[in-house]
N, CA, C and O of each residue as an XYZ file, in Angstrom:
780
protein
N     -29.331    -37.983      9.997
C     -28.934    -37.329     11.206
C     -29.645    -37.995     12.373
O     -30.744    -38.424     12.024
N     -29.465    -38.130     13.165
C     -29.888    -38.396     14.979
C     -30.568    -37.706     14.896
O     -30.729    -36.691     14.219
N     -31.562    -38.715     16.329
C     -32.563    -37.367     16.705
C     -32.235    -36.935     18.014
O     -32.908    -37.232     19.002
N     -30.919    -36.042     18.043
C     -30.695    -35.752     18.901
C     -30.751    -34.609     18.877
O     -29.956    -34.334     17.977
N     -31.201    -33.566     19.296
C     -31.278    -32.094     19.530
C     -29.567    -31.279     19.029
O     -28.731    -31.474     19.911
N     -29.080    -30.555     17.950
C     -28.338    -29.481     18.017
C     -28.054    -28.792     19.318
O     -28.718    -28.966     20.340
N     -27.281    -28.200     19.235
C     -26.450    -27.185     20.217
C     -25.794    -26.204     19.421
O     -25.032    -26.393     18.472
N     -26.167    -25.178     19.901
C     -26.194    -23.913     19.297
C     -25.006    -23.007     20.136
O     -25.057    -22.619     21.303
N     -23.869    -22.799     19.083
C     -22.831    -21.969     19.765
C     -22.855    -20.240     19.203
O     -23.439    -19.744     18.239
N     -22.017    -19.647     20.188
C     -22.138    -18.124     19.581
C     -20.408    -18.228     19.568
O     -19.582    -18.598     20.403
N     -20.328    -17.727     18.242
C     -18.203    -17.587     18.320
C     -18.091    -16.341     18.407
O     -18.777    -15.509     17.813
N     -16.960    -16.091     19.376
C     -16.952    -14.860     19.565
C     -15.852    -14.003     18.916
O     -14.783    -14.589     18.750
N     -15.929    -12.580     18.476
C     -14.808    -12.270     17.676
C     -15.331    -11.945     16.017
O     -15.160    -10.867     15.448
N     -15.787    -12.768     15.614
C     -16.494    -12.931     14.400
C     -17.649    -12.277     14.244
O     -18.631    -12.629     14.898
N     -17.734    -10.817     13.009
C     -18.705    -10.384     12.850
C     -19.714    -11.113     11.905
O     -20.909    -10.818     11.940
N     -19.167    -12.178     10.962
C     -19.277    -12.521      9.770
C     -19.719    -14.110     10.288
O     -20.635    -14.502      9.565
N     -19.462    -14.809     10.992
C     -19.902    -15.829     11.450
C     -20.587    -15.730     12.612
O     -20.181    -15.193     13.642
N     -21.791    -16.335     12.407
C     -22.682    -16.016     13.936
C     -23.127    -17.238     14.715
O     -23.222    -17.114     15.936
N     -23.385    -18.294     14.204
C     -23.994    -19.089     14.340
C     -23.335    -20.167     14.425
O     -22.423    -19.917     13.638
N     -23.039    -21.683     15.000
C     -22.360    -22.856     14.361
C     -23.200    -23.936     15.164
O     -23.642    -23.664     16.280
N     -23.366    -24.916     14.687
C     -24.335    -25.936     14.988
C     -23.428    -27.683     15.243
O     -22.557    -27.950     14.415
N     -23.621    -28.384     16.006
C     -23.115    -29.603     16.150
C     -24.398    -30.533     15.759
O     -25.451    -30.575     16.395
N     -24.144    -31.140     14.786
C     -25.026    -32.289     14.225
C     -24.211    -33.717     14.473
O     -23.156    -33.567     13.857
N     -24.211    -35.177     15.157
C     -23.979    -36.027     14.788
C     -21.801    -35.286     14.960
O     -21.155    -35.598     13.960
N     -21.201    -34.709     15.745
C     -19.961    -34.797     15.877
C     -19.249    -33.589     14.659
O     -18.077    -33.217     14.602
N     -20.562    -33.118     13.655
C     -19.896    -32.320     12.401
C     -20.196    -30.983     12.907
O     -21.170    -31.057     13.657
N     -19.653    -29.524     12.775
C     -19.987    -28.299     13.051
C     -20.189    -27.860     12.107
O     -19.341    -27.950     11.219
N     -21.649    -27.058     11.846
C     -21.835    -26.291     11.197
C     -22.408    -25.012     10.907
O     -23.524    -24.712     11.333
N     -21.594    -24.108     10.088
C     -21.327    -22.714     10.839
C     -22.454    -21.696      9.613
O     -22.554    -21.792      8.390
N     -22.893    -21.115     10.233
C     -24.269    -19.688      9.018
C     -23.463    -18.787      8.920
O     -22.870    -18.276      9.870
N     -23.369    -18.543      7.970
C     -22.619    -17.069      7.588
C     -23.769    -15.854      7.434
O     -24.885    -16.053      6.953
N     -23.499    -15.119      7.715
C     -24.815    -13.754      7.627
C     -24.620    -13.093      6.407
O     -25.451    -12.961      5.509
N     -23.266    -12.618      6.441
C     -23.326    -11.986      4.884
C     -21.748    -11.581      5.055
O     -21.019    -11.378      6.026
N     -21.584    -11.561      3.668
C     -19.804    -11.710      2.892
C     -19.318    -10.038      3.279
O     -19.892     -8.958      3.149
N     -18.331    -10.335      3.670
C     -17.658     -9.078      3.690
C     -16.459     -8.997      2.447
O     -15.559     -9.713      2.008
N     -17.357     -6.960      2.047
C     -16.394     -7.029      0.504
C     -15.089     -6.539      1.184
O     -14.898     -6.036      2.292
N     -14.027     -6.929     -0.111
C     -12.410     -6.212     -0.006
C     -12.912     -5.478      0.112
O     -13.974     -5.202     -0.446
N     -12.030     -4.573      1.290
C     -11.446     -3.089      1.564
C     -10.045     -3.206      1.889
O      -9.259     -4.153      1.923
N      -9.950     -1.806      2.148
C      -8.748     -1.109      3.140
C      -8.854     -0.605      4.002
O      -9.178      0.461      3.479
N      -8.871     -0.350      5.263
C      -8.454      0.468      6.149
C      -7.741      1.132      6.486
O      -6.699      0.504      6.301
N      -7.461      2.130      6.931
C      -6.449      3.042      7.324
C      -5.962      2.036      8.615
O      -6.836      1.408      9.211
N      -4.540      1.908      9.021
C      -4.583      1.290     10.554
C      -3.556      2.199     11.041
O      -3.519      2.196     12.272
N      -2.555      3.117     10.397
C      -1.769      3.866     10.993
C      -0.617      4.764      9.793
O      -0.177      4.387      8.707
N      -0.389      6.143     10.607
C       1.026      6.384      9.266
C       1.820      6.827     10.084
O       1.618      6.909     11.296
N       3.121      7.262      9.306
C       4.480      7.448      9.661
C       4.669      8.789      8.486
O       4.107      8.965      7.406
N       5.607      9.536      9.143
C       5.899     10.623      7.912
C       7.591      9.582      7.816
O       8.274      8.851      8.534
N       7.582     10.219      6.275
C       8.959      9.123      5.808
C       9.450      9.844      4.741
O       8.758     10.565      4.022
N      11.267      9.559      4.569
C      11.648     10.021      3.476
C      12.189      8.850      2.405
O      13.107      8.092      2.719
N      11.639      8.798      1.343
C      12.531      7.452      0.528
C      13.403      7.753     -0.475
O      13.161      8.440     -1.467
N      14.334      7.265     -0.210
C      16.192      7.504     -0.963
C      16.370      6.263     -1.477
O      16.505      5.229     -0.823
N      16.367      6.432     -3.235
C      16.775      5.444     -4.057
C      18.523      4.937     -4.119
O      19.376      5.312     -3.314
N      18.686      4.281     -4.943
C      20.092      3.820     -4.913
C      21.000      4.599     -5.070
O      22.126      4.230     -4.736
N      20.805      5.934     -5.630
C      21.402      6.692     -6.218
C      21.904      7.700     -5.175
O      22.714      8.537     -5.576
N      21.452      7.731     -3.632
C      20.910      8.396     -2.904
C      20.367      9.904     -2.887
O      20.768     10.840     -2.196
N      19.543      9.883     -3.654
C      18.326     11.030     -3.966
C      17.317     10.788     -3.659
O      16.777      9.710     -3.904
N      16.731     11.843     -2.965
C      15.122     11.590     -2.268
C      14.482     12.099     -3.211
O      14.946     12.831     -4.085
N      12.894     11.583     -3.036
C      12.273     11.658     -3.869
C      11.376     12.793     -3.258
O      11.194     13.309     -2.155
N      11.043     12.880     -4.174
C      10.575     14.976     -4.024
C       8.969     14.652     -4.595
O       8.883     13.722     -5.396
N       7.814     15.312     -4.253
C       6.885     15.644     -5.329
C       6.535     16.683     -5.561
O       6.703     17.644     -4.810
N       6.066     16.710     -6.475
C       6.040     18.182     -7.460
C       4.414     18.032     -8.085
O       4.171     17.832     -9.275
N       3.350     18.179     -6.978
C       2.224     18.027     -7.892
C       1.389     19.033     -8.597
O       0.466     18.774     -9.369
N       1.786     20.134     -8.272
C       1.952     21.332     -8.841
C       1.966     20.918    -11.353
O       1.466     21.474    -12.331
N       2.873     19.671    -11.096
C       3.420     19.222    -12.556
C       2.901     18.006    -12.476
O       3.250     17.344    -13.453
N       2.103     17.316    -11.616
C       2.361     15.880    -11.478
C       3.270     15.129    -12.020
O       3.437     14.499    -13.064
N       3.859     15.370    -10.974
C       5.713     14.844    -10.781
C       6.007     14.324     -9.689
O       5.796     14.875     -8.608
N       6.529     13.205     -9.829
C       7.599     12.753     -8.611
C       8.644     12.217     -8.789
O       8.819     11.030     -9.064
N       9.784     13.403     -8.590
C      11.005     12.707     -9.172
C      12.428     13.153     -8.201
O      12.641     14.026     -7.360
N      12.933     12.466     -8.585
C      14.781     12.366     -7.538
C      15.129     13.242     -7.696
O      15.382     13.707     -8.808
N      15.341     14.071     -6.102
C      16.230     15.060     -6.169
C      17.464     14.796     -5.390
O      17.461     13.815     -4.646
N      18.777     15.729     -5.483
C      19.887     15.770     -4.541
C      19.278     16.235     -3.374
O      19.057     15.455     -2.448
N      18.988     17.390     -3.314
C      18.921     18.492     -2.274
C      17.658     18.277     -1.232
O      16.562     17.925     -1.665
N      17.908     18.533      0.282
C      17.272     18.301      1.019
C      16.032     19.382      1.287
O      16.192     20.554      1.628
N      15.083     18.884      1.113
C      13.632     20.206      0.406
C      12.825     19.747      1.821
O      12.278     18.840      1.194
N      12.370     19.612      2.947
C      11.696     19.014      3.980
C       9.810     18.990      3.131
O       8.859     18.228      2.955
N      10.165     20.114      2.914
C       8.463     19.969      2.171
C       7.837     19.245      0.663
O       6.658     19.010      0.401
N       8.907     19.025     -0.090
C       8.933     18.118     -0.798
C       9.115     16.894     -0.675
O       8.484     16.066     -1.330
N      10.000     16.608      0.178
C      10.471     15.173     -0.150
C       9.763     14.199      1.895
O      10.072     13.083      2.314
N       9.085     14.979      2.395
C       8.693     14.102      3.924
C       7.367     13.724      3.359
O       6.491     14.554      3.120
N       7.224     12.161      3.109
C       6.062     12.110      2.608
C       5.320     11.499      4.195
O       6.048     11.417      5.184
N       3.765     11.086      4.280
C       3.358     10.858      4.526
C       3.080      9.197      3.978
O       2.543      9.026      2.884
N       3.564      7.811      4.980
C       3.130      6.854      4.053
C       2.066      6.290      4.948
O       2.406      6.421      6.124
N       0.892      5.706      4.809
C       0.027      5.209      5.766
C      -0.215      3.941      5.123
O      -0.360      3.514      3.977
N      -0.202      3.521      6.258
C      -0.659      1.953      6.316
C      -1.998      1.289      6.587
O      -2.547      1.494      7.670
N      -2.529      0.548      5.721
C      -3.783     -0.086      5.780
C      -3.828     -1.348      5.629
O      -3.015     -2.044      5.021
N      -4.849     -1.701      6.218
C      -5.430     -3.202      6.929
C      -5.935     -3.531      5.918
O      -6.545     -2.577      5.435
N      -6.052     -5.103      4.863
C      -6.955     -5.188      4.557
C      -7.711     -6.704      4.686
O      -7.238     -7.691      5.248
N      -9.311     -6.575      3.852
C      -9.922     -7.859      4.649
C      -9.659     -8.894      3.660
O     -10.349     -9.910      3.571
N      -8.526     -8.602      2.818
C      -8.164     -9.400      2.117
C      -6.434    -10.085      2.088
O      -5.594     -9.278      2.485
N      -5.994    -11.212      1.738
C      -4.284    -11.559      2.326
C      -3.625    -10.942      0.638
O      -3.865    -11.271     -0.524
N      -2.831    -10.044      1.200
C      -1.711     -9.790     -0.199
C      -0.034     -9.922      0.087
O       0.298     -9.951      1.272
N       0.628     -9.972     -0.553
C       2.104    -10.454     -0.319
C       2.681     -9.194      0.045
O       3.385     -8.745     -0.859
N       2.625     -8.562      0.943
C       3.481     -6.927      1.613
C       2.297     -6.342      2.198
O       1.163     -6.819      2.236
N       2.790     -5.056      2.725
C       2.158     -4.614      3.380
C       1.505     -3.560      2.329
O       2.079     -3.259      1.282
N       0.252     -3.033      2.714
C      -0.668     -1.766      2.182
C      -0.690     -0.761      2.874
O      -0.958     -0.412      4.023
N      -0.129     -0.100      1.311
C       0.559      1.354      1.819
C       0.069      2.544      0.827
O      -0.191      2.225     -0.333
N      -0.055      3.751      1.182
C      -0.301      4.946      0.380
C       0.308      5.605      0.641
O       0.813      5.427      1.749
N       0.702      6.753     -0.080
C       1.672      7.855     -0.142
C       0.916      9.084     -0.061
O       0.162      9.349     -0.997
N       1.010      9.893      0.946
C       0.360     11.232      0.896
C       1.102     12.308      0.963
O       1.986     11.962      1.746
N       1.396     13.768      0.542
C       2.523     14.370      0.974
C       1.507     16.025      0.872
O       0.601     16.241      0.067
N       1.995     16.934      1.885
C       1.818     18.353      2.215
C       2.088     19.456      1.068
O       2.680     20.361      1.657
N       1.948     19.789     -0.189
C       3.046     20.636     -0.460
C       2.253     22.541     -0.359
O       1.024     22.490     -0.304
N       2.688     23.646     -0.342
C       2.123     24.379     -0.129
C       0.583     24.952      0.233
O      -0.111     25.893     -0.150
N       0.450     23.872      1.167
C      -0.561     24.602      2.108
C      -1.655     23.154      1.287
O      -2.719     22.979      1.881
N      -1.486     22.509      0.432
C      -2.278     21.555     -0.174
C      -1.806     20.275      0.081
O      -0.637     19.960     -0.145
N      -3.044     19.146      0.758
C      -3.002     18.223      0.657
C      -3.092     16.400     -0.809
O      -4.126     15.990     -1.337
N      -2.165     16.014     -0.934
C      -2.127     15.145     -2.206
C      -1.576     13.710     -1.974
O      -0.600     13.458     -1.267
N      -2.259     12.877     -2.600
C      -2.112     11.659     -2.560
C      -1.535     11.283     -3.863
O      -1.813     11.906     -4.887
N      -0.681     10.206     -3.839
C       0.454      9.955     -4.857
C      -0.645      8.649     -5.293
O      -1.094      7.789     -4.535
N      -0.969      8.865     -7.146
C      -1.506      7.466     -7.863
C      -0.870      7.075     -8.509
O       0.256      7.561     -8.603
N      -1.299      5.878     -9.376
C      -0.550      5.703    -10.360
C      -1.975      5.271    -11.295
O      -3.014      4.711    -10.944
N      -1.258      6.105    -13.409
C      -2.540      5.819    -13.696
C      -2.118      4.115    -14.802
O      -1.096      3.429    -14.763
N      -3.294      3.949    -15.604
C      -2.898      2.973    -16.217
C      -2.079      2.807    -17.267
O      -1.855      1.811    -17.954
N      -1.591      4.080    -17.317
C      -0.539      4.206    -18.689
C       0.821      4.241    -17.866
O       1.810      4.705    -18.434
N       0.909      3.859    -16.788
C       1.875      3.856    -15.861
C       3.069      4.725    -15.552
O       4.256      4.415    -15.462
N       2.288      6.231    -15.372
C       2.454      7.441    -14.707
C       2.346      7.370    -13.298
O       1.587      6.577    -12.741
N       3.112      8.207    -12.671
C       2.979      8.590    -11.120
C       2.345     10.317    -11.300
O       2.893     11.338    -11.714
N       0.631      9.979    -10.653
C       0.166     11.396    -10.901
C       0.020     11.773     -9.363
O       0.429     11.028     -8.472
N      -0.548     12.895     -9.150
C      -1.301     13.114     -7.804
C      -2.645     13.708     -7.832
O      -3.008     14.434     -8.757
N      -3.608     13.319     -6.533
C      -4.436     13.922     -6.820
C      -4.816     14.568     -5.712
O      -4.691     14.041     -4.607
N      -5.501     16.207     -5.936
C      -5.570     16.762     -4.443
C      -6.188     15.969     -3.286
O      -7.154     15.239     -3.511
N      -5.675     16.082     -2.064
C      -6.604     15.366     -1.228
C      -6.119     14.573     -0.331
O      -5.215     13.897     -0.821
N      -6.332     14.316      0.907
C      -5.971     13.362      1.704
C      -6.325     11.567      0.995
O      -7.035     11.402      0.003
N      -5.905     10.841      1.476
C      -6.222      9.438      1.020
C      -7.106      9.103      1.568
O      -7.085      9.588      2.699
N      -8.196      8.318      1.351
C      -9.623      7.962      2.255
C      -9.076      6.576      3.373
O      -8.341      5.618      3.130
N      -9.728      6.943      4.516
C      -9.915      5.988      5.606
C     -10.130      4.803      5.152
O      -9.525      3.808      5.548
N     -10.838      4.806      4.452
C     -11.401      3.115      4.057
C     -11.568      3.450      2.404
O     -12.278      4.351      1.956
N     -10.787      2.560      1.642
C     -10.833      1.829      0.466
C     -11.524      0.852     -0.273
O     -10.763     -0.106     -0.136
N     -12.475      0.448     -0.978
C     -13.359     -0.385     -1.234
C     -12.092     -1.107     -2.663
O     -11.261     -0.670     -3.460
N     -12.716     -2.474     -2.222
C     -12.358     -3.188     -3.788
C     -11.093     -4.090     -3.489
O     -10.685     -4.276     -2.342
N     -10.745     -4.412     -4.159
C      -8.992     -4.932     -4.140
C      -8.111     -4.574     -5.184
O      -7.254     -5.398     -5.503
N      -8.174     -3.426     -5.809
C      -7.740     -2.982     -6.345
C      -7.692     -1.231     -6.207
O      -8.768     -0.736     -5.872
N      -6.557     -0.278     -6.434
C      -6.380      0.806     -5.926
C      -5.589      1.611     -6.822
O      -4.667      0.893     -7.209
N      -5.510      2.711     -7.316
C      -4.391      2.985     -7.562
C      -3.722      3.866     -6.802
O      -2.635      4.204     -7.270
N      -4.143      4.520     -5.399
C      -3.518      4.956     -3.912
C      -2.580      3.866     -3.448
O      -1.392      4.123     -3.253
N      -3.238      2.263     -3.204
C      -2.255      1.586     -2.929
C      -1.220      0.532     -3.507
O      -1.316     -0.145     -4.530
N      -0.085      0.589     -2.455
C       0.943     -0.221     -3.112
C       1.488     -1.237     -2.190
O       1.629     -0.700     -1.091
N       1.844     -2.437     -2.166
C       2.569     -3.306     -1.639
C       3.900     -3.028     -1.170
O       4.882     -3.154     -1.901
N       3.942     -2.773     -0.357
C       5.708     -2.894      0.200
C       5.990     -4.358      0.901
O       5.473     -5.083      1.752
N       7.481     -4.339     -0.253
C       8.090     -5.526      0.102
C       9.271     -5.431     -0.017
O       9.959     -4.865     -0.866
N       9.686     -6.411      1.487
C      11.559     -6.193      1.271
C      11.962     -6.899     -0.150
O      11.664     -7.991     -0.633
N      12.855     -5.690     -0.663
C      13.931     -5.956     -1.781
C      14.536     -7.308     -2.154
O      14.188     -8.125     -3.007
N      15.500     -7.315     -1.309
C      16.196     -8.298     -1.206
C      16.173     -8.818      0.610
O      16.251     -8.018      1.542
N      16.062    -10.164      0.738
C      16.186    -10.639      1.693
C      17.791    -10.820      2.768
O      17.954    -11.360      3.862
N      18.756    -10.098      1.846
C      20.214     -9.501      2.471
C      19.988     -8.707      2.684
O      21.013     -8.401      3.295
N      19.097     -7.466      2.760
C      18.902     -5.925      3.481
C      17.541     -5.950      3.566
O      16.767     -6.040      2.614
N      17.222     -5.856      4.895
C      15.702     -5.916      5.098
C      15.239     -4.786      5.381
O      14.090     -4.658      5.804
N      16.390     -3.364      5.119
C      16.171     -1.780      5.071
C      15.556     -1.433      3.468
O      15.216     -0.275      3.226
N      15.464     -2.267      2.635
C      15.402     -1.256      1.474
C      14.048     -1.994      0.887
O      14.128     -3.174      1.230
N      13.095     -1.817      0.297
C      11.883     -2.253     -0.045
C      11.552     -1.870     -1.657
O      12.399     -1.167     -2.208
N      10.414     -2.273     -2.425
C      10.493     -2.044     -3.340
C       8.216     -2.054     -3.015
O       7.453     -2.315     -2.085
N       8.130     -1.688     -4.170
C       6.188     -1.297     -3.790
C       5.537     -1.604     -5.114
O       5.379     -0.951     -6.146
N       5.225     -2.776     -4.744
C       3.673     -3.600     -6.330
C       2.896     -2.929     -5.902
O       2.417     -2.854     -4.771
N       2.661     -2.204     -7.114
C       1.067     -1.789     -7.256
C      -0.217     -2.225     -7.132
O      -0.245     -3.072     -8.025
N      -1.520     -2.227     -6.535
C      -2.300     -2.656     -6.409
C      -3.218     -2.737     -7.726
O      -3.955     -3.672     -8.042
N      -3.051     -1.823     -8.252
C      -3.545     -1.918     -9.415
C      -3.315     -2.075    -10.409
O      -4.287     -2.071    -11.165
N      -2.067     -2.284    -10.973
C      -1.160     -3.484    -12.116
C      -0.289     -4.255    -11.422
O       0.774     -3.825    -10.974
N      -0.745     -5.573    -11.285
C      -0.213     -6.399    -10.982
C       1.358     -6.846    -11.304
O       1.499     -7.253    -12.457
N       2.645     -6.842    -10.436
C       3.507     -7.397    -11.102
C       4.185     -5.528    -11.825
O       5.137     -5.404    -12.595
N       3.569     -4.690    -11.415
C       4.185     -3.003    -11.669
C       4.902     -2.704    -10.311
O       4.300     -2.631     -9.240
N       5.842     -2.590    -10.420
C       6.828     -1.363     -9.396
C       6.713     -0.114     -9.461
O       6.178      0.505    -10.380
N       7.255      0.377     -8.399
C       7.555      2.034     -8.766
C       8.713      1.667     -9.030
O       9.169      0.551     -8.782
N       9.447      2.826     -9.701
C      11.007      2.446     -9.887
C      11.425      3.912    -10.360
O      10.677      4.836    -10.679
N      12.949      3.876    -10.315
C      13.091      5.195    -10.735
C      13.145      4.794    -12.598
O      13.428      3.746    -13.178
N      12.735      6.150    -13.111
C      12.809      5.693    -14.519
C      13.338      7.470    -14.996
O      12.920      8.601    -14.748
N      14.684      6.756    -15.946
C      15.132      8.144    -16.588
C      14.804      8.596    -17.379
O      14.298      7.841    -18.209
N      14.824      9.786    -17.655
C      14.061     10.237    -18.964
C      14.721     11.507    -18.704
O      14.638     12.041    -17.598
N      15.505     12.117    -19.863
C      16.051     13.048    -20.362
C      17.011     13.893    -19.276
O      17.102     15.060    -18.893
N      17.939     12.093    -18.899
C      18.435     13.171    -18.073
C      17.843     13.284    -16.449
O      18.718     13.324    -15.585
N      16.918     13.318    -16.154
C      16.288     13.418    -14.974
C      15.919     12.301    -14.378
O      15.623     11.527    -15.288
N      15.755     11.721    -13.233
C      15.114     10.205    -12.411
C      13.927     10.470    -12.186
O      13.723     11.260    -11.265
N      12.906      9.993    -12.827
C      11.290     10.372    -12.584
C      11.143      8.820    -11.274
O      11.823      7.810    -11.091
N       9.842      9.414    -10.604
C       9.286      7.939    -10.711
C       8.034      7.647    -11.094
O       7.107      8.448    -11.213
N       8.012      6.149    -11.341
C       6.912      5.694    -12.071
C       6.802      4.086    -12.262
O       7.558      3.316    -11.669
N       6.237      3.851    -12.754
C       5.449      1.751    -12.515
C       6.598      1.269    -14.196
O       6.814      1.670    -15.340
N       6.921      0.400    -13.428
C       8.168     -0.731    -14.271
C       7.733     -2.204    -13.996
O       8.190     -2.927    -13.110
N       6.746     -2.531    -14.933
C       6.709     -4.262    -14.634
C       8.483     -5.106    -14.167
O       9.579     -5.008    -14.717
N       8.085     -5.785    -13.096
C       9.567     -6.317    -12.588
C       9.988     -7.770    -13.730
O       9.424     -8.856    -13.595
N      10.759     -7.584    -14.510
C      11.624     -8.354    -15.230
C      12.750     -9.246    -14.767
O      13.212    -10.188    -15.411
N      13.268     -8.698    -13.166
C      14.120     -9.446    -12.766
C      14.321     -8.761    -11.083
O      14.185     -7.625    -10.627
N      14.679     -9.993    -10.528
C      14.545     -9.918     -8.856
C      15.622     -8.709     -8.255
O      15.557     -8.140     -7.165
N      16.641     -8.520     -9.364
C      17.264     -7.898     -8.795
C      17.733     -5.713     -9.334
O      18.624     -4.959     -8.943
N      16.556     -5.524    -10.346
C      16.594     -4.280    -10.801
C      16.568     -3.667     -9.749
O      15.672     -3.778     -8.912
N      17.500     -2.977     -9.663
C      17.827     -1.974     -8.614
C      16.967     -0.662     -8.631
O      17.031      0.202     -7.757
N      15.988     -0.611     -9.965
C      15.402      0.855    -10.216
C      14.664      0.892     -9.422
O      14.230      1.993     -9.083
N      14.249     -0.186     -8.845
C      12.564     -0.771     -7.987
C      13.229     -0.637     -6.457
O      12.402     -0.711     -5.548
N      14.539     -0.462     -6.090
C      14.849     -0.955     -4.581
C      14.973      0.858     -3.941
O      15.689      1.736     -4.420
N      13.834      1.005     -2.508
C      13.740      2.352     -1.821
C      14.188      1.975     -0.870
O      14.073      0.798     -0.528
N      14.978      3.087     -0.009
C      15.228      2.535      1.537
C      14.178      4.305      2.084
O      14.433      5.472      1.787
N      13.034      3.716      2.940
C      12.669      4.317      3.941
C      13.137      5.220      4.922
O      13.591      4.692      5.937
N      13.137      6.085      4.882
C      14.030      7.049      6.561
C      12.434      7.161      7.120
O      11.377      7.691      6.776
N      12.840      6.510      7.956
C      11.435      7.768      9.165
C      11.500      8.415      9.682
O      12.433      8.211     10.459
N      10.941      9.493      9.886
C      10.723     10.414     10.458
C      10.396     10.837     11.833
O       9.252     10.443     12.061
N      10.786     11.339     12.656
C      10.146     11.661     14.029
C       8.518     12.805     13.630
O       8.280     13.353     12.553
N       7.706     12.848     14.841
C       6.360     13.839     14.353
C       5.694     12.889     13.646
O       4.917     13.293     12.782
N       5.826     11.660     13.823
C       4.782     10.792     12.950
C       3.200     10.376     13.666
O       2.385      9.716     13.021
């Protein structure tokens, strides 16, 4: 190196970089300390989501249930979806599902046997980790309708929600995606006003 004296910059913006140094034409930058994955809360929307079938999806956590109904229930089926920031890059946006039902607050999971459960409670502000089972990826469906979306799980990779039948009834619940175009996996969003 030269013996030429450094120059010491402050970047601004950056909690995580503080420092950067010019040696000889090269910059070089001190990191203070790593910031872990999270989530943030950055905003929600109340929303209704109507599968292909056009049936909204209702929850029932009362049974831990969430499954397709015809009929228009406002307190079942207006969920709460919120959106979070995170300090990490994933392919869609990060999203959680929260919904009101009698006088009780519940957040929509999914567990590893790939159930859609709920658990009492608002969803937390901030999320640690990169992995969740509150959140899910929303991503447009198909790139011919940029209304209808489909949601990877954060916590099985390559899992959808999807509608899944069972006896008769449209539950929902996590369907590893087999093909781009299973329709069980494709939601179209309504939003809601009061958001």
């Amino acid at each position: 190196m030269s013996g030429e004296a450094s120059q010491e910059f402050r970047i601004s913006g950056g909690e995580n970089i503080d420092i950067c140094n010019e040696e000889d034409g090269v910059l070089l930058f001190t990191v203070n300390e790593v910031q872990e994955d999270a989530w943030r809360e950055s905003r929600s929307m109340k929303a209704v989501i109507v599968n292909t079938f056009q049936e909204f999806l209702a929850a029932f956590p009362e049974n831990d249930l969430a499954e397709f109904i015809n009929e228009y229930d406002p307190e079942r089926i207006c969920f709460n979806m919120k959106i979070y920031r995170s300090t990490s890059y994933y392919d869609g946006i990060s999203v959680a599902f929260t919904i009101k039902v009698n006088g009780g607050m519940y957040s929509m999971c999914c567990t590893d046997q790939m159930q859609i459960c709920f658990k009492s409670g608002d969803s937390p502000a901030r999320i640690d980790g990169n992995t969740s089972n509150m959140i899910f990826y929303q991503k447009i469906f198909c790139q011919g309708d940029p209304d209808v979306f489909s949601f990877e799980s954060s916590l099985k990779k390559g899992y959808y929600l999807a509608l899944i039948q069972e006896n008769g009834r449209h539950k929902l619940g996590l369907k590893q995606s087999q093909d781009d175009v299973d329709t069980s996996r494709a939601f179209d969003i309504h939003m809601k006003n009061g958001s």
